[in-house]
GUSEMAR-688484 format. One record per residue (C-alpha): x, y, z; chain; residue in three letters. Coordinates in steps of 0.2 Angstrom, whole numbers, plus 5000, padded with zeros to 4 digits. Layout:
pt east = X&north = Y&up = Z&c = A&r = ALA
...
REM end
This chain:
pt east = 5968&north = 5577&up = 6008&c = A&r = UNK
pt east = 5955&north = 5586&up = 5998&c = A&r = UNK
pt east = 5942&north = 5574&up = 6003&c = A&r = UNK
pt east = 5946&north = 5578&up = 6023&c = A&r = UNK
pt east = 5944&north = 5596&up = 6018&c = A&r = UNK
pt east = 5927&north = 5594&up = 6012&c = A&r = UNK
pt east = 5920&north = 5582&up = 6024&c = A&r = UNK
pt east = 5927&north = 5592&up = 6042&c = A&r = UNK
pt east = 5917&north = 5607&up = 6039&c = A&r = UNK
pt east = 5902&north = 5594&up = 6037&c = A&r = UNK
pt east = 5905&north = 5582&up = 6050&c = A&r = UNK
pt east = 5908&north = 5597&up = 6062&c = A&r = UNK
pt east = 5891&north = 5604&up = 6058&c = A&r = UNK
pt east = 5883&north = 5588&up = 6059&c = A&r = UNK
pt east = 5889&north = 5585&up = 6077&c = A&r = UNK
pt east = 5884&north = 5604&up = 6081&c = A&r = UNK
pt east = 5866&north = 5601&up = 6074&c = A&r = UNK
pt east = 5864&north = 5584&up = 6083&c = A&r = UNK
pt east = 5871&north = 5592&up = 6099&c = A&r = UNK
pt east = 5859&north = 5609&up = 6098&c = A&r = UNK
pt east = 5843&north = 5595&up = 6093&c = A&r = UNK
pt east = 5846&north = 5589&up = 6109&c = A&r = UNK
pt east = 5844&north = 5606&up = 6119&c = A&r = UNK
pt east = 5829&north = 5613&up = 6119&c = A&r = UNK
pt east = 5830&north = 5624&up = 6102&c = A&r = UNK
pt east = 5845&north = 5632&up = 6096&c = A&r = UNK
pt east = 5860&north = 5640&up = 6101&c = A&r = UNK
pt east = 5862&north = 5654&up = 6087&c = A&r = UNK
pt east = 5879&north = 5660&up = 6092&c = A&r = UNK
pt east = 5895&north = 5663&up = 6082&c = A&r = UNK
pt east = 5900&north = 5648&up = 6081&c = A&r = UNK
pt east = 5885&north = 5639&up = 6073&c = A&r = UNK
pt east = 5887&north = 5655&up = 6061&c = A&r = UNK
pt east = 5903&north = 5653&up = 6056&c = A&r = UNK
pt east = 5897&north = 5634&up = 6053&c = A&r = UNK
pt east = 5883&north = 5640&up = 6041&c = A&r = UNK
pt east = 5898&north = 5653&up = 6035&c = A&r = UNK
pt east = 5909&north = 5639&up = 6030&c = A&r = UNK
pt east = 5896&north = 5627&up = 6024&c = A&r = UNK
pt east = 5891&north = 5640&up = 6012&c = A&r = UNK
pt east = 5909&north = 5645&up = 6005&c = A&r = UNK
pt east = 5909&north = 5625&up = 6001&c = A&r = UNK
pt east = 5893&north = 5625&up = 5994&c = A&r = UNK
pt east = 5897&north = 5639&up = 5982&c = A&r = UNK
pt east = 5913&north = 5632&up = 5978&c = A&r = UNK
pt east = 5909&north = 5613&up = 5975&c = A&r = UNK
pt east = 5894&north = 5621&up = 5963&c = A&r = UNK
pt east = 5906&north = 5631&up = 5951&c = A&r = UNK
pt east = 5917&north = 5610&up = 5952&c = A&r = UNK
pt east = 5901&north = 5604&up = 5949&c = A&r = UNK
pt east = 5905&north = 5592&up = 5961&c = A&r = UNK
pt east = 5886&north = 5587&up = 5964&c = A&r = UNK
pt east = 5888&north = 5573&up = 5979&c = A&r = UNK
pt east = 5898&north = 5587&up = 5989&c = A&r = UNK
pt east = 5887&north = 5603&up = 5984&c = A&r = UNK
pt east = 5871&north = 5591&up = 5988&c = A&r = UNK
pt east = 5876&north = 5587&up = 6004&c = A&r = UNK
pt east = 5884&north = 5605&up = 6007&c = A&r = UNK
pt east = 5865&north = 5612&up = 6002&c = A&r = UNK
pt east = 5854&north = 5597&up = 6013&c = A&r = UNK
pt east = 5865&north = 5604&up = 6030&c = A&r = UNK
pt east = 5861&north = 5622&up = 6025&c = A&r = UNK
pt east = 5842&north = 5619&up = 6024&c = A&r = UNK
pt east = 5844&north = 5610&up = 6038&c = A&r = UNK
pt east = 5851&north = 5622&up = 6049&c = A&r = UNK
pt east = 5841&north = 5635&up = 6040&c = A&r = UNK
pt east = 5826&north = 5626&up = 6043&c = A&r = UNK
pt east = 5832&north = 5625&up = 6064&c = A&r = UNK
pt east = 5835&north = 5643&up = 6064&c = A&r = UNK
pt east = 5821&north = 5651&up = 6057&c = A&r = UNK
pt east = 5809&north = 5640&up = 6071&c = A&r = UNK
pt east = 5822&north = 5647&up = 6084&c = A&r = UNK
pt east = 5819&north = 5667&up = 6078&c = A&r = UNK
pt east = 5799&north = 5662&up = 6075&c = A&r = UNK
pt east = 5798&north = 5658&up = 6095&c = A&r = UNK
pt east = 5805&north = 5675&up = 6099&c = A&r = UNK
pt east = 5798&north = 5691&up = 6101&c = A&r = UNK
pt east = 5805&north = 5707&up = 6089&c = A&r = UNK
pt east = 5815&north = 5696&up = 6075&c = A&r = UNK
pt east = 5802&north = 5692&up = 6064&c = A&r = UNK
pt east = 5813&north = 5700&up = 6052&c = A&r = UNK
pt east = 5827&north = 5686&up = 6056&c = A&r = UNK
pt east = 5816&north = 5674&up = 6055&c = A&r = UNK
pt east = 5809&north = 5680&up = 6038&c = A&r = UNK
pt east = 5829&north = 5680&up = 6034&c = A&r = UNK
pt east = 5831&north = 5661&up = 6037&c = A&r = UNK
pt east = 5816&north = 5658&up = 6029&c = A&r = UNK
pt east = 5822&north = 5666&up = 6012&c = A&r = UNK
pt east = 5838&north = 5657&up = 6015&c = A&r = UNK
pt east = 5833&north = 5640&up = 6017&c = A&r = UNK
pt east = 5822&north = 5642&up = 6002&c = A&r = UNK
pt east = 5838&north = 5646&up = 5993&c = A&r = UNK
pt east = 5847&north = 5632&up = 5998&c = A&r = UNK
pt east = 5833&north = 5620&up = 5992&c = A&r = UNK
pt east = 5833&north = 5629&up = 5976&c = A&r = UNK
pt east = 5850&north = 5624&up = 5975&c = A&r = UNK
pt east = 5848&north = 5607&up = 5982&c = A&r = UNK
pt east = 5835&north = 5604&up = 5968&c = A&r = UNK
pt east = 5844&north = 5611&up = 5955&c = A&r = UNK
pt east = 5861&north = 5602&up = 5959&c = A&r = UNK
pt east = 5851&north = 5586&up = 5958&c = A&r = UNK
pt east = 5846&north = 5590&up = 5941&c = A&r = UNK
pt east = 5862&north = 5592&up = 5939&c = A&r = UNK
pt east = 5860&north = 5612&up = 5932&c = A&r = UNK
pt east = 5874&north = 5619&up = 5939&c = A&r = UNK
pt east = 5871&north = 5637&up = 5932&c = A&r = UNK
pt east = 5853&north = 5638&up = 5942&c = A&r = UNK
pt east = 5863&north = 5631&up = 5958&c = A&r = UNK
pt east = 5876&north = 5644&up = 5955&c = A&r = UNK
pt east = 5864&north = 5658&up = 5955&c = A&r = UNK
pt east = 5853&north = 5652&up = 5969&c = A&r = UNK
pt east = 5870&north = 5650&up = 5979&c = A&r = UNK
pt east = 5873&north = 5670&up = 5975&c = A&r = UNK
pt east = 5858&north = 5675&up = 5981&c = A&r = UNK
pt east = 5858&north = 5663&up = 5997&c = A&r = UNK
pt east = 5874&north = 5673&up = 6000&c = A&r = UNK
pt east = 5866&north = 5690&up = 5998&c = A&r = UNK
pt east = 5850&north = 5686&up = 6011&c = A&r = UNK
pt east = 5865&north = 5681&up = 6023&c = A&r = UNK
pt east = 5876&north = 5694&up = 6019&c = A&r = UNK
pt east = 5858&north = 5707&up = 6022&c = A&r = UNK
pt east = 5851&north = 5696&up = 6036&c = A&r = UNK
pt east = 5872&north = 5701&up = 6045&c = A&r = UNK
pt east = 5871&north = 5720&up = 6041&c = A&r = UNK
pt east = 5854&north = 5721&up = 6051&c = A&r = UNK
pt east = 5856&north = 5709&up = 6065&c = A&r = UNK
pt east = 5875&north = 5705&up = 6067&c = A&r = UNK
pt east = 5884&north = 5714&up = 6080&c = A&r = UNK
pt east = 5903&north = 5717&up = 6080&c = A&r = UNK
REM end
């Protein structure tokens, strides 16, 4: 049971990235939001288990996305800021990535924090309610 609850919020996001690769660029909508959302509150929580197969793979998806994201806000005009967000962020999730491979969880935990943080800032400027 605990395995299904960590591999759905990947598999999902794995079928929404392979779907939006095959559009031209990427739908940032709510629903791939709440995707990242989600990875993210995984991420954060399999660091502090320091359960390093599950953060590893919750951090490769985020950079992923992250990655696909910042190209969709480069290519359009007036959201440099957003883009500059999803930069920072995908960064972050690297950081972690790298760190979680070397198995420091503590320098995961803290790039994790402030991962959520540039989302959290990246919300109040561009998410509408």
């Amino acid at each position: 049971m605990n395995l299904f609850r960590k591999t759905l919020p990947l598999a999902l996001a794995g079928l929404l990235l392979a779907g939006t690769a095959l559009s031209e660029g990427v739908d940032v909508d709510g629903d791939l939001m709440r995707g990242v959302d989600d990875t993210a509150k995984s991420l954060d929580s399999d660091v502090a288990m320091k359960d390093g197969q599950a953060a590893a793979a919750d951090a490769r998806s985020l950079v992923e996305t992250f990655a696909r994201i910042e190209s969709h806000y480069g290519e359009k005009p007036d959201t440099a800021d957003a883009a500059g967000f999803a930069q920072r962020t995908r960064q972050l999730a690297a950081q972690a990535l790298q760190a979680i491979e070397g198995k420091d969880f503590d320098a995961a935990g803290e790039a994790v924090n402030q991962l959520t943080r540039s989302c959290r800032n990246c919300h109040e400027k561009y998410k509408k309610d």
